[in-house]
ZAMARGU-4260 file (C-alpha; in steps of 0.2 Angstrom, whole numbers, plus 5000, padded with zeros to 4 digits):
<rodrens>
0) 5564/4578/4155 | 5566/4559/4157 | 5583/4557/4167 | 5591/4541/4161 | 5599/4527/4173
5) 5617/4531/4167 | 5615/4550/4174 | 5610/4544/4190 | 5621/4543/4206 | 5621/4530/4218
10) 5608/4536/4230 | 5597/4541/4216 | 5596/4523/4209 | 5594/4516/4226 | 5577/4528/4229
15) 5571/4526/4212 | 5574/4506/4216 | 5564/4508/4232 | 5550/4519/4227 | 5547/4504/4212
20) 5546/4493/4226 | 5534/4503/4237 | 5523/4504/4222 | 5523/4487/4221 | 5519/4484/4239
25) 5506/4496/4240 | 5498/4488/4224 | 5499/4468/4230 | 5493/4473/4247 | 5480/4478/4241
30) 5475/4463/4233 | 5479/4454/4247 | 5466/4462/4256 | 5452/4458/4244 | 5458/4440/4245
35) 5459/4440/4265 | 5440/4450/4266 | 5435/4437/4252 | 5440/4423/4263 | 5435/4427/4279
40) 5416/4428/4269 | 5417/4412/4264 | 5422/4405/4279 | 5406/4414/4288 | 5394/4407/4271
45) 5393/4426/4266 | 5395/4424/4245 | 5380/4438/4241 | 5395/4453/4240 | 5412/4453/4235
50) 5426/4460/4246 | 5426/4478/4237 | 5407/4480/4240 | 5412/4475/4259 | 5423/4485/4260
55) 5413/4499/4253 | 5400/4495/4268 | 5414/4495/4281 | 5422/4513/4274 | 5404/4521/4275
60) 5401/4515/4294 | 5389/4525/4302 | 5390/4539/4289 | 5376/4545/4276 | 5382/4551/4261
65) 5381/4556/4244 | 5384/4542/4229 | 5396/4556/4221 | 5405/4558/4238 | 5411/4540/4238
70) 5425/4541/4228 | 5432/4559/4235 | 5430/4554/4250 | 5440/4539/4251 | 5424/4525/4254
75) 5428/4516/4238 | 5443/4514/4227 | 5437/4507/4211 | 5428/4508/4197 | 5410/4503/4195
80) 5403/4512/4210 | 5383/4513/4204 | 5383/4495/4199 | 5392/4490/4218 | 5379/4504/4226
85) 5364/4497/4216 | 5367/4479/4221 | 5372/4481/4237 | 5353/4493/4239 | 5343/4478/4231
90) 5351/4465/4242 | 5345/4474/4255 | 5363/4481/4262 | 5360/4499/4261 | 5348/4509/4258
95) 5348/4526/4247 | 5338/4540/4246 | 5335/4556/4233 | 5340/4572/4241 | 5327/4582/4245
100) 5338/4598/4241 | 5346/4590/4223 | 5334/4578/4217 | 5347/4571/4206 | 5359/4567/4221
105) 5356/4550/4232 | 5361/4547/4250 | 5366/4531/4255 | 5369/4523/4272 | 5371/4505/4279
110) 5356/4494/4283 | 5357/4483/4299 | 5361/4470/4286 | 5375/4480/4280 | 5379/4485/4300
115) 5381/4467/4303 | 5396/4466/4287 | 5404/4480/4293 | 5404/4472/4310 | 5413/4456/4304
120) 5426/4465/4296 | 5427/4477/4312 | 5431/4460/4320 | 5443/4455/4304 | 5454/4470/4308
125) 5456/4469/4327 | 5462/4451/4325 | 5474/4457/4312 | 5481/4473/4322 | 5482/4458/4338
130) 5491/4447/4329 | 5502/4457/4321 | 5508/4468/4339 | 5507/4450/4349 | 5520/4443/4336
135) 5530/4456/4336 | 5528/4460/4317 | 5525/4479/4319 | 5519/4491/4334 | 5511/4505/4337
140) 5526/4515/4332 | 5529/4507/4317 | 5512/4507/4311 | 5511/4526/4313 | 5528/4528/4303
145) 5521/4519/4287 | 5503/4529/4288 | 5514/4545/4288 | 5526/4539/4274 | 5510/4534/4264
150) 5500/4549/4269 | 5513/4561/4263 | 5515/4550/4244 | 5496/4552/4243 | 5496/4570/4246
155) 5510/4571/4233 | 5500/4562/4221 | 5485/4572/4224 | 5494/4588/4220 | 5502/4579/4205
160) 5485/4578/4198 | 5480/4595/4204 | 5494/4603/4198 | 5503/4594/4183 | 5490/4598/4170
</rodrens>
């Protein structure tokens, strides 16, 4: 049932209003970040990848996993994935292997090439989170209330899409 601005009180407005807005955020911050990792390789001369396949490196750390597992497990975001995990293999960033169990399933895991990506966005990170606590733009405190806040709208949406159909 579609519930039209009219019907809504005050309050109601005000949350739909913010809840846009949050969207919003949550979307152009994410771009923002893929501009920021983008830059910080070009600064550094690193123009083989793009921001989502370093991020993709940085995500899987020192794991191994499945290709499949990628996306359920939260490593990458986007569409695409066997064309970022294939490129990232051949230049030499990962390697991948078939499962000796499933032969249809390959394990991937970072290369020391691919160590030495995730170790400049390691640095990347920590001289954000510094910056932002030394300028007073947000502490630990805060930082934990908008993890929670975003934690509980992903699990909402995760049941959504559970449970709506």
């Amino acid at each position: 049932m579609m519930i039209h601005a009219g019907v809504l009180d005050g309050s109601q407005k005000a949350f739909i209003l913010g809840y846009l807005e949050s969207l919003a955020l949550v979307e152009r911050l994410h771009r923002l970040l893929l501009d920021v990792v983008k830059d910080e390789f070009e600064r550094l001369g690193v123009l083989e990848i793009n921001a989502v396949q370093a991020l993709l490196l940085f995500n899987i750390g020192d794991n191994e996993v499945a290709a499949g597992e990628l996306k359920t497990r939260g490593y990458y975001q986007g569409s695409n994935v066997s064309y970022n995990l294939k490129k990232l293999v051949d230049l030499g960033y990962m390697h991948h292997q078939r499962s000796e169990v499933d032969r249809r399933s390959v394990r991937v895991r970072l290369t020391d090439k691919g160590r030495r990506v995730r170790a400049i966005l390691s640095e990347l990170f920590a001289r954000h989170a510094d910056g932002l606590e030394r300028r007073g733009m947000i502490g630990a405190e805060g930082i934990e209330d908008i993890n929670q806040s975003l934690k509980r709208m992903e699990r909402y949406w995760t049941e959504q899409i559970r449970y709506i159909y």
